[in-house]
C-alpha positions in Angstrom: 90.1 89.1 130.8 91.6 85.7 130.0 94.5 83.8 131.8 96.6 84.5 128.5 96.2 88.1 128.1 96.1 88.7 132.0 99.8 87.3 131.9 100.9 89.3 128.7 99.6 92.5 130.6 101.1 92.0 134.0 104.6 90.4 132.4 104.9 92.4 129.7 108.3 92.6 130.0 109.2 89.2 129.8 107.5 89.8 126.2 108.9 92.7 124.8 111.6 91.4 123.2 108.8 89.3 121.3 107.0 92.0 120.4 109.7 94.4 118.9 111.0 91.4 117.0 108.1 91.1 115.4 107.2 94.5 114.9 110.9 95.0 113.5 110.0 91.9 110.9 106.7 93.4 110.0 108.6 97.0 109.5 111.5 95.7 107.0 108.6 94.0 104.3 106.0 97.4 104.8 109.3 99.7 105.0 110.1 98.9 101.4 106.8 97.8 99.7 105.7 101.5 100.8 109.1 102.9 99.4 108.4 101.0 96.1 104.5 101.6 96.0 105.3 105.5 96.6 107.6 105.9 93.7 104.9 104.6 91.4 102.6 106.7 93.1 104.8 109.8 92.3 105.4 108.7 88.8 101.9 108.7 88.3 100.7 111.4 90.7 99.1 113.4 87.8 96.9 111.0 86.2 96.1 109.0 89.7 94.5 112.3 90.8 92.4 113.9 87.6 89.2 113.5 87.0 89.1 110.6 84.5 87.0 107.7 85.6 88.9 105.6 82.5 92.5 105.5 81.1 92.9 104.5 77.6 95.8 102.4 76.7 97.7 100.5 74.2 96.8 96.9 73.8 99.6 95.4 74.9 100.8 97.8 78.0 100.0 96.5 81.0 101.1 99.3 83.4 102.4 102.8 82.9 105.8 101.7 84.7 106.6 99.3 82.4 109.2 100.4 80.1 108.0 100.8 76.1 106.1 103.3 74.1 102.6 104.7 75.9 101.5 106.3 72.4 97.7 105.6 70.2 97.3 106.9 67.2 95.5 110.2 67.3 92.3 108.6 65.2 91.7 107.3 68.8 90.1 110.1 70.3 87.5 110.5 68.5 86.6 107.2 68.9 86.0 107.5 72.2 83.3 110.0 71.9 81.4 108.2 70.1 80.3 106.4 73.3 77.5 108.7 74.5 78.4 108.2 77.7 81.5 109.7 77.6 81.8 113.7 78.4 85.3 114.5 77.4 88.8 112.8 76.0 92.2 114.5 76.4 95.5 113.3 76.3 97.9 113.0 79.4 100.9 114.3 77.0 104.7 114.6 78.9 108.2 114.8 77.5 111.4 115.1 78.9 113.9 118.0 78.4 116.6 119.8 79.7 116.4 122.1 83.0 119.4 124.7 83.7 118.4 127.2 86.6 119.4 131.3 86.9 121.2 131.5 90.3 121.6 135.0 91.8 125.2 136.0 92.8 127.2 133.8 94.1 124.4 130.7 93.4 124.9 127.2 92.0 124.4 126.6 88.6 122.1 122.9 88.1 121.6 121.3 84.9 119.0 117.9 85.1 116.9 116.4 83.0 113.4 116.4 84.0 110.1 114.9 83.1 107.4 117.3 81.8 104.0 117.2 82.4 101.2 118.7 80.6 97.6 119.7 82.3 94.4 122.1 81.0 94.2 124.5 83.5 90.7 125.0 83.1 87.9 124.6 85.9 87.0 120.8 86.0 89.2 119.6 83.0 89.6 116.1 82.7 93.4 116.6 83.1 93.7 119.1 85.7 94.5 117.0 89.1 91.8 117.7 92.2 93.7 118.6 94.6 95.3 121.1 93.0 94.1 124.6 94.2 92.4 127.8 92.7 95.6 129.6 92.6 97.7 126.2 91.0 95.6 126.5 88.3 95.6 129.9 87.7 99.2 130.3 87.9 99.7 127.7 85.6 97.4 129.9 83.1 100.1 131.8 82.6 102.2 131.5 79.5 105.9 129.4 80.3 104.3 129.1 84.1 105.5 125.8 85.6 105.0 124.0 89.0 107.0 121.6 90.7 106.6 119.7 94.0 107.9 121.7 96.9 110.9 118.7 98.0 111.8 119.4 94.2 113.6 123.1 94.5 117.0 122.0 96.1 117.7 119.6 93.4 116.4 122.4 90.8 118.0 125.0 92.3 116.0 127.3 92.6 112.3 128.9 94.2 109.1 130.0 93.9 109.5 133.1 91.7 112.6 132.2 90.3 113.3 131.5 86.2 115.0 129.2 84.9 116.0 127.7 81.6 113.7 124.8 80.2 114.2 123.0 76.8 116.5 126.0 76.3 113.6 128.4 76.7 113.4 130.6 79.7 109.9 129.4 82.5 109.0 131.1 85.8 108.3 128.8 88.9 104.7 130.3 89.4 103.3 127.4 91.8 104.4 124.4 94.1 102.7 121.3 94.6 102.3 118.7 97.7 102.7 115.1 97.3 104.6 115.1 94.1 107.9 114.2 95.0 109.4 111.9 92.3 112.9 110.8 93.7 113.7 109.5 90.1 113.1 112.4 87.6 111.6 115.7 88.6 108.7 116.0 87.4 107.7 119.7 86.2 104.1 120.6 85.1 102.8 123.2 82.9 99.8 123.8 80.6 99.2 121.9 77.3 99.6 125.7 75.5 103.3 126.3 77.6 104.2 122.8 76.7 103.5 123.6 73.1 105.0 126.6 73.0 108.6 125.1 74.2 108.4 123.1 71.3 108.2 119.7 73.1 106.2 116.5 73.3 104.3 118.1 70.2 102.9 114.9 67.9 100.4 115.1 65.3 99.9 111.3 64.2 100.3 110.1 67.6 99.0 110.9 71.3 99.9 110.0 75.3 97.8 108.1 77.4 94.2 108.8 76.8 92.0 110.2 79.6 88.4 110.3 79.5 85.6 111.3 82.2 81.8 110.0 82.2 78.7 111.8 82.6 77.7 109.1 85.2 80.8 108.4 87.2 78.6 105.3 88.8 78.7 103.6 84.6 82.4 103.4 85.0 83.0 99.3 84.8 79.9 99.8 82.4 81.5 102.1 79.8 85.0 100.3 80.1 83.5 97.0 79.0 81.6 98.8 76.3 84.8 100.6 74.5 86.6 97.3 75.3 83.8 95.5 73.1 84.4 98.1 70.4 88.5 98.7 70.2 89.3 96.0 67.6 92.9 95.3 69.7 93.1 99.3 69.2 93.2 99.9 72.5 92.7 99.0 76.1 90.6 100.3 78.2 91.3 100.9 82.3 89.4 102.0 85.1 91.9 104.7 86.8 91.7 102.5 89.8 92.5 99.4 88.1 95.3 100.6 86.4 97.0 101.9 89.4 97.2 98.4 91.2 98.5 97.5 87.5 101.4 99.7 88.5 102.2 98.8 92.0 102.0 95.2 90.1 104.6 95.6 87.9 107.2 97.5 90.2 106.5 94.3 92.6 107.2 91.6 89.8 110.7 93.9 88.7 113.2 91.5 88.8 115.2 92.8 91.4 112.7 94.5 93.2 111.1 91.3 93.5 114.5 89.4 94.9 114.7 92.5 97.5 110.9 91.7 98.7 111.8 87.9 98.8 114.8 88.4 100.6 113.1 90.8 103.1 110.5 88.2 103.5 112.9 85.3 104.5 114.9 87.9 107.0 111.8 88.7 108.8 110.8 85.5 109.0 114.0 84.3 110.4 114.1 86.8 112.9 110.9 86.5 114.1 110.6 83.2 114.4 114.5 82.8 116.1 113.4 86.3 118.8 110.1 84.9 119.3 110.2 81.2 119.6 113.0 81.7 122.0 111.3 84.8 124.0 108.5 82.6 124.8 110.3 80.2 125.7 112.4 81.7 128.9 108.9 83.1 129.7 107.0 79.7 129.6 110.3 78.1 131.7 109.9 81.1 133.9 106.4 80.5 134.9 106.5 76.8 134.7 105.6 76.9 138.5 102.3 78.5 137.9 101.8 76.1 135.3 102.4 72.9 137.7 99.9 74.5 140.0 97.2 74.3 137.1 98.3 71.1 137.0 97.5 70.5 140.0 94.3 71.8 140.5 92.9 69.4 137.7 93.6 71.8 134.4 94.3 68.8 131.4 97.6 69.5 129.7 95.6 70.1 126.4 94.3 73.3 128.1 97.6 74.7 129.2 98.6 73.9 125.4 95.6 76.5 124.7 96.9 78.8 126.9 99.9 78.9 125.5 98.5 79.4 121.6 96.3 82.3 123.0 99.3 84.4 124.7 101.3 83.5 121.7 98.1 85.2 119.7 98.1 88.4 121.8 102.1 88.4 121.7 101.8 88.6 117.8 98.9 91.4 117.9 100.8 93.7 120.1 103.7 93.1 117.7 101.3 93.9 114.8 99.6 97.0 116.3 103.9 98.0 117.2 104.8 97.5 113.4 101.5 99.7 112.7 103.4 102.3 114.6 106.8 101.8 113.5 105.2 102.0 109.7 103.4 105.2 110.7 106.6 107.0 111.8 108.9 105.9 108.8 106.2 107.0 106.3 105.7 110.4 107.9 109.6 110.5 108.2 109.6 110.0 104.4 107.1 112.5 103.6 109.1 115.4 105.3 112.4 114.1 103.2 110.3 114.2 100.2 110.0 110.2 99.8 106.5 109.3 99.3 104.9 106.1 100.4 102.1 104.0 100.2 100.9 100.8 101.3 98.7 98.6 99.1 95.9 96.8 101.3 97.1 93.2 100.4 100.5 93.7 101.5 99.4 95.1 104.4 96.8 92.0 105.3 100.0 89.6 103.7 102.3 91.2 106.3 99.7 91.1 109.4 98.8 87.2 108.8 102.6 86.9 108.1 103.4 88.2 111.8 100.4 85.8 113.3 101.8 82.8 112.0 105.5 83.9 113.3 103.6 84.2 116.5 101.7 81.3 116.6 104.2 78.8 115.3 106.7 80.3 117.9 104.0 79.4 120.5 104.1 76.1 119.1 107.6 75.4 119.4 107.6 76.3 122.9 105.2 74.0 124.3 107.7 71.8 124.9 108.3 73.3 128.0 105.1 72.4 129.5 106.4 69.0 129.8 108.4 70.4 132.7 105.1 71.4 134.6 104.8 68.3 136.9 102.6 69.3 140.2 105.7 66.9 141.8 108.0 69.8 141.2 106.1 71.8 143.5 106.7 69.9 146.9 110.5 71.0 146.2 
């Protein structure tokens, strides 16, 4: 074990206050890149999760969050299959409407809007989520059978079982989901057939969101660049994974999502550098003794400077694995409100080399105080 870590371990409280600041700075970026990440997530939950290896999309969208029409002509489809490759196109069709519930005696009446979703509740459709179970999908066979995401009922006002009045026609709750939770718009799914049937999000010259699935999941990037080749500027096509960092993209770059971020970045640094730099410090000034003694003995003040760098090193990796922690309780707290989150890898690394170079430049400005280390001071 090195000098450096040996004192971390045995004066770790002289630290802590270190550590949580920079574990607190860490927390207040992650906190709300997960918050924003996980309502994109939600928004998109359905066509994240199906079985399409590739997303067809207008030209000119760039994301599904984006604000604008999603719709392709309906001549697109079967342009699709003409790539051999290609084992089956559907459209990810949703709609918004009106949702009143039935209370019992004595219950609250809720009127929303929410946001419909449609899926083929057939075994291995293109459209049909996988992680949705056996009995999901059977429920949702089921003519004017919806599901909704379990955090959902208290803002619909209602349970499983219950009916309720949708696009002014009357659906049964016949399934709940997990990991669904939109905190905008609930989001209610059904099958394509119910869907039709309510008289909603029914378009004959035009279609959602196209998604196809491959006979060789491994020729994704493959087919993409081959229907790309061939669109004329009809279309775009996305691998499912692309377009989903497309998303968190674009709710990053919002405008004032972006000045949040920006301003959560300057906070943390502030108060990481300010705890920190000051932290280490006291506890340089504290041991400045045992530093004079090294001193002493021969050690060149370009080592002690070393020294110094390396504890500041393991300061800013206990305050990283800390953060981990801290991030780890707030997104668990969030999933039993019903506030999803997720953490895209590069803000994650962003946030870690972030809290390093708090660390290390805090080190830095307290070296200073090994000018006070004179082996004279220890004949006092």
């Amino acid at each position: 074990m090195s000098l450096a870590l040996a004192t971390l371990v045995h004066e770790w409280r002289r630290y802590l206050a270190a550590v949580i600041a920079l574990a607190f700075s860490g927390l207040l970026v992650l906190a709300q890149v997960g918050m924003f990440t996980g309502i994109v997530h939600a928004v998109t939950a359905t066509i994240d999760r199906s079985r399409a290896q590739i997303v067809i999309m207008p030209p000119k969208r760039e994301s599904l969050v984006e604000n604008g029409p999603a719709a392709l002509p309906a001549r697109i489809a079967p342009q699709i299959y003409l790539n051999p490759e290609v084992a089956e196109v559907a459209s990810f069709d949703g709609a918004g409407a009106p949702w009143l519930n039935i209370p019992g005696p004595g219950g609250k009446q809720v009127a929303l809007n929410v946001a419909m979703r449609a899926v083929d509740p057939r075994l291995g459709a293109v459209t049909l989520p996988v992680d949705y179970g056996e009995s999901v999908r059977v429920a949702l066979m089921e003519p004017y059978a919806v599901a909704v995401d379990r955090t959902a009922l208290g803002r619909l006002g209602a349970r499983l079982g219950d009916r309720a009045l949708l696009a002014g026609r009357t659906v049964r709750v016949a399934a709940l989901l997990d990991g669904y939770a939109d905190i905008n718009q609930v989001s209610v799914v059904m099958s394509r057939d119910t869907m039709r049937m309510l008289g909603v999000g029914v378009r004959n010259e035009t279609t959602g969101p196209l998604l196809v699935a491959l006979k060789d999941p491994s020729r994704t990037l493959a087919v993409r660049d081959q229907l790309n080749a061939v669109s004329r500027g009809a279309y775009r096509a996305w691998t499912r994974q692309d377009l989903a960092r497309a998303n968190e993209g674009a709710m990053i770059k919002h405008q004032v999502i972006g000045l949040m971020l920006g301003f959560s970045l300057f906070l943390s640094l502030l108060i990481g550098v300010g705890v920190t730099s000051q932290t280490l410090r006291g506890a340089i000034l504290s041991n400045v003794r045992e530093f004079a003694s090294l001193r002493a003995l021969g050690v060149p003040l370009k080592a002690l400077r070393l020294i110094v760098l390396e504890l500041s090193l393991w300061v800013g990796v206990a305050g990283l694995a800390l953060a981990a922690g801290f991030t780890f309780l707030v997104a668990q707290a969030g999933a039993l409100s019903g506030l999803p989150m997720s953490f895209p890898v590069p803000w994650v690394a962003c946030v870690a080399v972030l809290l390093l170079l708090i660390a290390l430049g805090s080190g830095m400005m307290s070296m200073g105080v090994l000018r006070k280390a004179q082996p004279a001071d220890l004949l006092r």
